[in-house]
ZALOTOR-338377 format. One line per 5 residues: number of its first residue (from 0); for each residue y, z negated, x of N, C-alpha, C, CB. Coordinates in pm, whole numbers, always signed. Glycine has a CB too. Layout:
<rs>
NUM	Y Z X Y Z X Y Z X Y Z X | ...
</rs>
This chain:
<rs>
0	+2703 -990 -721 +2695 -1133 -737 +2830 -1198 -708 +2588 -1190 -646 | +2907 -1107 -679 +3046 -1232 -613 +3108 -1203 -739 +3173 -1193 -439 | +3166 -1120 -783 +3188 -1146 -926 +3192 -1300 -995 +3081 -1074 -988 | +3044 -1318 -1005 +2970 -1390 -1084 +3005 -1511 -1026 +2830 -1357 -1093 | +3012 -1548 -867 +3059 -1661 -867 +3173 -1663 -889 +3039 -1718 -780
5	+3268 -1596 -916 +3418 -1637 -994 +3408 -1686 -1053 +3502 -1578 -1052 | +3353 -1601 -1198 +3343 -1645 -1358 +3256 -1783 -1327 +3249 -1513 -1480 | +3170 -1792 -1277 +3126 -1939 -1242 +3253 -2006 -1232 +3038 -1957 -1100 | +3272 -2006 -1100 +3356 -2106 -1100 +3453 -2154 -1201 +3409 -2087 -1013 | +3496 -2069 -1272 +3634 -2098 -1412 +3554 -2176 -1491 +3705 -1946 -1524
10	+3423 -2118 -1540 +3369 -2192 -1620 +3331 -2310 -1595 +3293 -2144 -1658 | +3307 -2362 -1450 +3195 -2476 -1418 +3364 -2575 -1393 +3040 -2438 -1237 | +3480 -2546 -1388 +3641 -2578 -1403 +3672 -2629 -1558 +3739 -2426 -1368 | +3656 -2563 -1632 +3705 -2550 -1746 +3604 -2695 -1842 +3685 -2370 -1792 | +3487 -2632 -1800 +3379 -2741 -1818 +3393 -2920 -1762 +3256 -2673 -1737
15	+3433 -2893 -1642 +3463 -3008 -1608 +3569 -3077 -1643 +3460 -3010 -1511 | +3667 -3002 -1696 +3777 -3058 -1737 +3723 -3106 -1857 +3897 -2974 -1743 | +3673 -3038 -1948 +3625 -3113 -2060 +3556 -3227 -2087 +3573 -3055 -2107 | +3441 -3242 -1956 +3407 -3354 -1998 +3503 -3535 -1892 +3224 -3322 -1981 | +3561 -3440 -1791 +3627 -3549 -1772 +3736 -3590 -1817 +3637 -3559 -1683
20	+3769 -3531 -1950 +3834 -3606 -2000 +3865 -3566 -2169 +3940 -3614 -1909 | +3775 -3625 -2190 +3752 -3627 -2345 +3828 -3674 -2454 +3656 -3686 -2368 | +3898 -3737 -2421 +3991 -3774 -2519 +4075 -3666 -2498 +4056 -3913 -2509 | +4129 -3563 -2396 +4240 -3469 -2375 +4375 -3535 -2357 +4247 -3375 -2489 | +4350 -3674 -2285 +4501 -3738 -2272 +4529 -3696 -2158 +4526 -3896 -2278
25	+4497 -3659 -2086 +4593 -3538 -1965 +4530 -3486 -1883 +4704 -3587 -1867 | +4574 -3378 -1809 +4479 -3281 -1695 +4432 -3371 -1593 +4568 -3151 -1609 | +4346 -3351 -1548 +4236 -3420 -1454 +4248 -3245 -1319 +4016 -3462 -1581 | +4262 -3288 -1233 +4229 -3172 -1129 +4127 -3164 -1075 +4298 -3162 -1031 | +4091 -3051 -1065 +3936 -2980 -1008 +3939 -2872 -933 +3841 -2930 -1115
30	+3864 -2858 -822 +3879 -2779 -726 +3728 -2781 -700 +3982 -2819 -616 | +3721 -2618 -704 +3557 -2537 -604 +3605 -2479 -533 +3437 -2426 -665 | +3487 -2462 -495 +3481 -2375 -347 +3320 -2388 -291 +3605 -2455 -212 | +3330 -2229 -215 +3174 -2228 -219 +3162 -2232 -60 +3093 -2082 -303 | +3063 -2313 -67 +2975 -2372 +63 +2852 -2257 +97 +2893 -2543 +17
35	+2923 -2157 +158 +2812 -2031 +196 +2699 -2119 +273 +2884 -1889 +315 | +2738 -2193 +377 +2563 -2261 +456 +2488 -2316 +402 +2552 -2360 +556 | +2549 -2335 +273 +2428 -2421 +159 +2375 -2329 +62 +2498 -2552 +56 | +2448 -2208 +51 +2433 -2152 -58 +2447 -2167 -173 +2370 -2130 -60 | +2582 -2289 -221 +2591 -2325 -334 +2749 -2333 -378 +2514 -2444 -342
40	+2793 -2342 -490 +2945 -2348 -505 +2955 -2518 -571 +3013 -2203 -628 | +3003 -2573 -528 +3091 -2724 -524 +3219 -2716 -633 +3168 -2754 -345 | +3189 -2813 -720 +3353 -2910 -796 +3361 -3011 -712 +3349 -2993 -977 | +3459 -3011 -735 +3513 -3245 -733 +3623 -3221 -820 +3604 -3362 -528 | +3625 -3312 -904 +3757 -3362 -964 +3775 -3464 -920 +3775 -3375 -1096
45	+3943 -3488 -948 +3998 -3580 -914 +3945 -3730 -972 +4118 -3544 -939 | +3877 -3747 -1083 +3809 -3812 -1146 +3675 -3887 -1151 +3817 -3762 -1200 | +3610 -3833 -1002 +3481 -3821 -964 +3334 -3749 -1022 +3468 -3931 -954 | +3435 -3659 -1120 +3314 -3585 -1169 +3339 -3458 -1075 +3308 -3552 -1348 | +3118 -3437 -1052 +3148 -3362 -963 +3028 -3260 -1044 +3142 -3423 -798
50	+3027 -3083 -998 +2882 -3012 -1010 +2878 -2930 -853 +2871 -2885 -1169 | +2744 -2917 -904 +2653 -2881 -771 +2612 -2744 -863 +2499 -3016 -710 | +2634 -2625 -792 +2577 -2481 -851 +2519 -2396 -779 +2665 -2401 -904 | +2359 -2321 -735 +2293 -2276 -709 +2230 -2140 -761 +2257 -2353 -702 | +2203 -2036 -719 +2159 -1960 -784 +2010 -1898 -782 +2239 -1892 -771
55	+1961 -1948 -852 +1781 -1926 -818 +1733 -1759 -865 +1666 -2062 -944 | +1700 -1722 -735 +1668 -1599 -751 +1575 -1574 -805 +1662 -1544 -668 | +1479 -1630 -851 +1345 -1631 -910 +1360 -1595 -1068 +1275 -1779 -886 | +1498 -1670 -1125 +1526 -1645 -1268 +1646 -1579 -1285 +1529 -1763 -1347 | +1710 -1566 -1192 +1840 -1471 -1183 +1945 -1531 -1259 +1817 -1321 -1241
60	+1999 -1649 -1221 +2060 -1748 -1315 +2126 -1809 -1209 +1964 -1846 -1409 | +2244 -1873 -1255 +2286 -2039 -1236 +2248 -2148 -1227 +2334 -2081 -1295 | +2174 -2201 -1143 +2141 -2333 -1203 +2275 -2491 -1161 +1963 -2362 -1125 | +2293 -2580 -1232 +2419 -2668 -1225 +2403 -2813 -1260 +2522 -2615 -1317 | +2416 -2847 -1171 +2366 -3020 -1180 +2523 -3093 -1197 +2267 -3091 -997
65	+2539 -3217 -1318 +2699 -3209 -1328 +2684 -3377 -1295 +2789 -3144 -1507 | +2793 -3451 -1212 +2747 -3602 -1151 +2833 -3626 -1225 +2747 -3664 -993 | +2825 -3687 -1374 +2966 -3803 -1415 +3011 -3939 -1311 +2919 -3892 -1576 | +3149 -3921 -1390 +3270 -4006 -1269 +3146 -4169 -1268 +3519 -4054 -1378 | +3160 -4235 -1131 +3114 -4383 -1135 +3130 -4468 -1321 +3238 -4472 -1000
70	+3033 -4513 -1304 +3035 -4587 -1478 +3065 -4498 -1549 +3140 -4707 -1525 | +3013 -4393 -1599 +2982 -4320 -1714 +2898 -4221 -1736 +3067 -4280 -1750 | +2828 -4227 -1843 +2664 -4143 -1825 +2768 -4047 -1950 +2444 -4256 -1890 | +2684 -3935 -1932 +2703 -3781 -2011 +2581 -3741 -2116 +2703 -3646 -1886 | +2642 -3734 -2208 +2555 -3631 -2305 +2563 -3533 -2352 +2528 -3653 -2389
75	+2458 -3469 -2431 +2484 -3282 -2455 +2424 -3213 -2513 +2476 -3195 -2362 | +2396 -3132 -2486 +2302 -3024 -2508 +2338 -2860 -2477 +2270 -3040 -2650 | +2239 -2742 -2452 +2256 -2638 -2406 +2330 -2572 -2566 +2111 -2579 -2333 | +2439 -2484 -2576 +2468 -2411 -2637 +2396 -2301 -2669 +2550 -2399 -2605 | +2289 -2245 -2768 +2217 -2107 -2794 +2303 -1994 -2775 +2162 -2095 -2936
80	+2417 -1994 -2829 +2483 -1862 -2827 +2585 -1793 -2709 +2554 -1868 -2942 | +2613 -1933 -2608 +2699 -1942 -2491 +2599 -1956 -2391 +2806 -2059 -2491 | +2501 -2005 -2375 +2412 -2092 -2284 +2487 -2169 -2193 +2315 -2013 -2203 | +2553 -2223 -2220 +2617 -2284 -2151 +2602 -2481 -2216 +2764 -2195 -2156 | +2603 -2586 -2129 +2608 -2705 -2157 +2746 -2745 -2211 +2567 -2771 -2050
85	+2748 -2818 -2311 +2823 -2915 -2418 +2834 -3017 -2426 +2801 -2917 -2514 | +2867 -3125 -2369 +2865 -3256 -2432 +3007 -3339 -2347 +2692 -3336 -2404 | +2965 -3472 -2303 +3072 -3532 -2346 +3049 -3631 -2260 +3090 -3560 -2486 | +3132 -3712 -2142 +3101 -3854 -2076 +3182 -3958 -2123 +3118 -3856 -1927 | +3114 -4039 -2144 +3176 -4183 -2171 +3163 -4268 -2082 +3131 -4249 -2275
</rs>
């Protein structure tokens, strides 16, 4: 499993960069790090977008809750072939 929270983390990075900043007019910084007493791995960007990542043993998965920055709601949808979430905050 530690593995896995790496590649997590790049992805749940890479992800956040995308949606905080959608137009791609410049890098936004993001930093995780995992909160072992919670059992969960943490973003913040500099931007106020933040995710919350958990791993539910029951389905053997990721699960990832993503907070867009103050004043702006997110949309999306799950990717079939990535499973991974897509979309976009405004």
């Amino acid at each position: 499993m530690r593995m896995d929270i790496h590649r997590l983390a790049l992805t749940l990075s890479a992800l956040l960069l995308a949606l905080a900043s959608p137009t791609l007019a410049g890098p936004v910084r993001c930093t995780t790090y995992e909160e072992k007493s919670m059992g969960r791995l943490q973003t913040l960007c500099a931007d106020g977008t933040r995710a919350v990542s958990t791993w539910n043993r029951t389905l053997q998965r990721w699960d990832t809750t993503v907070t867009p920055p103050p004043g702006k709601t997110c949309t999306g949808q799950m990717n079939p072939k990535t499973h991974q979430w897509e979309g976009r905050c405004r």
